[in-house]
C-alpha positions as CSV (number, residue, x, y, z in Angstrom):
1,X,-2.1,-18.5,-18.3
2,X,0.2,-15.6,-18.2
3,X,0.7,-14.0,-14.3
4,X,-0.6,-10.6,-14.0
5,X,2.8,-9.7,-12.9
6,X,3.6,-10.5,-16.2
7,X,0.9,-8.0,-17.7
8,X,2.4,-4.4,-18.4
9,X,-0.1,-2.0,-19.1
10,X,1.0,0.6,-22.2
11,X,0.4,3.4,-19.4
12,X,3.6,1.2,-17.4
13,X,5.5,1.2,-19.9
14,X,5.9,5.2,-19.9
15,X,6.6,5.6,-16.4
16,X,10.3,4.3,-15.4
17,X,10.4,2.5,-12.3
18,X,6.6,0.9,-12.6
19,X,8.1,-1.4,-16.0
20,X,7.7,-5.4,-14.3
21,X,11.2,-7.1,-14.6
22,X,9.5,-10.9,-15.3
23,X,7.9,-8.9,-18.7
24,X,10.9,-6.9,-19.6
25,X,13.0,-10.2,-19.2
26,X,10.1,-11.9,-21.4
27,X,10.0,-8.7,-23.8
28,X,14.3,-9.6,-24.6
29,X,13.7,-13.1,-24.8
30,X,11.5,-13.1,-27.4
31,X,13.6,-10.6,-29.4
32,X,16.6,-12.6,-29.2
33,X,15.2,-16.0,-30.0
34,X,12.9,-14.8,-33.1
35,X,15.7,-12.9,-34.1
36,X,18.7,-15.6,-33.7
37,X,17.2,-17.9,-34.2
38,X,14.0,-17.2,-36.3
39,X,10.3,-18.2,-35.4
40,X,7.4,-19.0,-37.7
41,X,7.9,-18.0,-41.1
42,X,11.2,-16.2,-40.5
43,X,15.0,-17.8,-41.2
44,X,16.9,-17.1,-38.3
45,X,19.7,-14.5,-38.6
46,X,22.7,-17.4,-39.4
47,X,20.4,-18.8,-42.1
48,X,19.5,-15.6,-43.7
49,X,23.2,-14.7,-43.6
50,X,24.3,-17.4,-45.2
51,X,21.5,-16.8,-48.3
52,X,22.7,-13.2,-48.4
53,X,26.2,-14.0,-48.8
54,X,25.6,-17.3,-51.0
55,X,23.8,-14.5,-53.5
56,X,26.7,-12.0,-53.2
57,X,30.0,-13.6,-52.4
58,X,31.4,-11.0,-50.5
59,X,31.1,-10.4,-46.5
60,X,30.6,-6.4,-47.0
61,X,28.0,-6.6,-50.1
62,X,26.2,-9.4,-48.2
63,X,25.8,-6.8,-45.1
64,X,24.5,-3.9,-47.5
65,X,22.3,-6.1,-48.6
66,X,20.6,-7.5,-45.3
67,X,20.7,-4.1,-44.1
68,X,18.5,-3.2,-47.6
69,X,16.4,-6.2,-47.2
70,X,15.6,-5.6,-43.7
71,X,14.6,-1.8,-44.2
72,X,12.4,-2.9,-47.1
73,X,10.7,-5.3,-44.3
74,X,10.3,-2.7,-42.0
75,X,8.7,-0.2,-44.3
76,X,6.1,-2.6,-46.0
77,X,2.7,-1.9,-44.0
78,X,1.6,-5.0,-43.7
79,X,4.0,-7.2,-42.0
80,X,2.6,-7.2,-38.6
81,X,-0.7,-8.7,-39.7
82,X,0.7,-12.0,-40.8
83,X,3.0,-12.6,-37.9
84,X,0.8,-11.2,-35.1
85,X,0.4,-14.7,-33.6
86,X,4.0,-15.6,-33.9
87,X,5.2,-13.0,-31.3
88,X,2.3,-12.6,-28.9
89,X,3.9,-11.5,-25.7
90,X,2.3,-11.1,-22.2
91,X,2.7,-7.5,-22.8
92,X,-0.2,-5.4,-23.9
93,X,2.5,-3.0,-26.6
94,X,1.4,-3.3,-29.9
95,X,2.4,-6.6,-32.3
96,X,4.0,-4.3,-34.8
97,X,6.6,-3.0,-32.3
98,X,7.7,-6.6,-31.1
99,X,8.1,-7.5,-35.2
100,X,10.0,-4.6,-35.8
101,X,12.8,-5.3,-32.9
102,X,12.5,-8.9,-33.6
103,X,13.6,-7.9,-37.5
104,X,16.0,-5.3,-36.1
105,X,17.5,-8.4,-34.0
106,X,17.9,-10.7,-36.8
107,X,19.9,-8.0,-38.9
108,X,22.0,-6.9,-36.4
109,X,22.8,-10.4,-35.6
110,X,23.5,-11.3,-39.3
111,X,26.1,-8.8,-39.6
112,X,27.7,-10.5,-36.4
113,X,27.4,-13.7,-37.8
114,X,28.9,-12.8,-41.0
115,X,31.9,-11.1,-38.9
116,X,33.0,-14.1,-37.3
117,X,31.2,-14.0,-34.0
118,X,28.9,-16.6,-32.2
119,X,25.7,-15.5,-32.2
120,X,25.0,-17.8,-29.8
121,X,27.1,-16.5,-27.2
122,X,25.5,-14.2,-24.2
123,X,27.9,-11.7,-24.4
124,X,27.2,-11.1,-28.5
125,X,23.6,-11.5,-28.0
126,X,23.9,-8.6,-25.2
127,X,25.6,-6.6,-27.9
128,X,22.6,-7.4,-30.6
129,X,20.5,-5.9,-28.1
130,X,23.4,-2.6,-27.4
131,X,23.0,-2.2,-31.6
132,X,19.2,-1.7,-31.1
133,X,19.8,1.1,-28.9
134,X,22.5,2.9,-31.4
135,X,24.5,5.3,-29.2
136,X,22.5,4.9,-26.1
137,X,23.8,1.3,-26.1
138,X,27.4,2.7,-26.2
139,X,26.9,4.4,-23.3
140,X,25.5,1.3,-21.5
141,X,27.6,-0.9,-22.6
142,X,30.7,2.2,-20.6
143,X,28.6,1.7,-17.8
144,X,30.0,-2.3,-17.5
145,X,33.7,-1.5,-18.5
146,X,33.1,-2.0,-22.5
147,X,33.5,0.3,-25.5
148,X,31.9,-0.5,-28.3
149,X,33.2,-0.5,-31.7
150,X,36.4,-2.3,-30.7
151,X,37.8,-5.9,-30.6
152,X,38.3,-5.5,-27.1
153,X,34.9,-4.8,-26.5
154,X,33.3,-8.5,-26.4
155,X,36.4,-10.0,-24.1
156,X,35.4,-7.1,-21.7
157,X,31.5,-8.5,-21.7
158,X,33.0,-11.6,-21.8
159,X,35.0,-11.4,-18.3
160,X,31.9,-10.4,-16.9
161,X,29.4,-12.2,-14.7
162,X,26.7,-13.9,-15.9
163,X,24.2,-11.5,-13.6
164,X,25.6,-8.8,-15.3
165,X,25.2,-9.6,-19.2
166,X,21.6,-10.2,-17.4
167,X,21.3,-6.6,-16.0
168,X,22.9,-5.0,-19.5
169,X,20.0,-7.2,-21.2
170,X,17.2,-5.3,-18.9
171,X,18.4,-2.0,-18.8
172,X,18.2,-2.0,-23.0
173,X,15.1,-3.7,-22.7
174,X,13.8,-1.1,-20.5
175,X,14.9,1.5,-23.1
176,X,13.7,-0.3,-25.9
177,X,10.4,0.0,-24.3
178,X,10.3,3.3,-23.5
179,X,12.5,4.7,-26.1
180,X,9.4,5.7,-28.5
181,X,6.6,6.1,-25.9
182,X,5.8,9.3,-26.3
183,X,6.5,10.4,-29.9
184,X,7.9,7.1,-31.6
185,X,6.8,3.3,-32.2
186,X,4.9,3.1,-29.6
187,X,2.2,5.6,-30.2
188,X,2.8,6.3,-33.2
189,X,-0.4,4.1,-34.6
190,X,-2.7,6.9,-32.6
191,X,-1.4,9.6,-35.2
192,X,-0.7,7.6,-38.3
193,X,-3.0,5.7,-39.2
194,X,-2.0,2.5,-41.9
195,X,-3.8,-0.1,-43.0
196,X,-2.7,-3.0,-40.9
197,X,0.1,-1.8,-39.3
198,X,0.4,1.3,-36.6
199,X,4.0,1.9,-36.9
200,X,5.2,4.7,-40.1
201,X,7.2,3.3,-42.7
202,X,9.3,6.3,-42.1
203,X,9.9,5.5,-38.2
204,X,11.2,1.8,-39.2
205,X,13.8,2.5,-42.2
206,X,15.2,5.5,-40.2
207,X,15.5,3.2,-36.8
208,X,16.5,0.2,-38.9
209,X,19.3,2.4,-40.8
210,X,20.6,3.0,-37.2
211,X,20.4,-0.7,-36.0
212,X,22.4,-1.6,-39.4
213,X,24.9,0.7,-38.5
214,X,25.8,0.2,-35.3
215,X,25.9,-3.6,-36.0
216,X,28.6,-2.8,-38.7
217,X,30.3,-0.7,-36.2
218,X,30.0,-3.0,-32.8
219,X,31.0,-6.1,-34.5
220,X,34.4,-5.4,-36.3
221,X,36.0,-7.8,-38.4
222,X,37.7,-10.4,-36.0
């Protein structure tokens, strides 16, 4: 049974400061590990690069294309409802939004993989979660000595401490809590309604468009 410290109400998750650490910590977890390396019915992100550039032959079309597939993903209206019981979190936010950063997660980290980098790796898996954020992960990622968008950028994260890769995990996951509470993903279901899904198409291919290309601009060819 999940600890009530581990319970964060959807009223929490709009007020900075009152977010629980043990669930945002959960909340990145789970991104990461559907998205790297898949859960349930969904190929994790090696596998599905691999099967995009198997079909193209060529590193850049194979990146168009998981970009395309992944927005096509997001849109459909349905996808929450059949993989609802894969990410069920100790977090009351709604299913749809865990989905749509676990997707977002397995692009991003993809691209990486078809760039040359280890998506294994903490310090490219902190950067995974930086592509979620699009610019406001380039100005985390300043915070910690790194600019984004360079080679230099991952031996920068990589001289770093494991507690702070740890503290450059929570402060996205903070943001990707909050970054659609009052307007975006996560109340967006109580002013468009869809069948099976509270999240607009709309929201997900514009956000996914952004993860897709700051994942083709954080991970440079190495």
């Amino acid at each position: 049974m999940a600890d009530k410290a581990e319970t964060v109400s959807s009223e929490m998750v709009d007020q900075p400061g009152h977010t629980d650490d043990n669930a945002i910590e959960k909340f990145v977890d789970k991104i990461l590990a559907a998205g790297v390396a898949g859960i349930g019915p969904l190929d994790g992100a090696r596998a599905i690069a691999e099967q995009h550039l198997a079909q193209h032959g060529d590193v850049d079309r194979a990146i168009d294309r998981l970009i395309s597939t992944h927005t096509r993903l997001v849109a459909a209206s349905g996808f929450a409802t059949g993989l609802g019981g894969v990410f069920a979190l100790p977090v009351t936010i709604p299913t749809d939004v865990v989905v749509f950063y676990g997707l977002s997660a397995r692009c991003v980290a993809a691209v990486a993989h078809l760039r040359g980098y280890d998506v294994d790796s903490h310090e490219v898996r902190s950067v995974v979660l930086l592509s979620l954020l699009g610019a406001g992960g380039a100005g985390i990622a300043a915070e910690f000595g790194a600019q984004l968008g360079t080679k230099a950028a991952m031996a920068a994260l990589k001289k770093l401490p494991g507690k702070a890769l740890i503290e450059i995990n929570k402060k996205v996951g903070f943001r990707l809590f909050t970054k659609f509470g009052t307007k975006g993903l996560v109340n967006l279901g109580k002013m468009v309604p869809l069948a099976g899904a509270g999240v607009g198409a709309g929201v997900n291919i514009a956000a996914m468009r952004s993860a897709g290309k700051y994942a083709k601009s954080n991970f440079p060819t190495v």
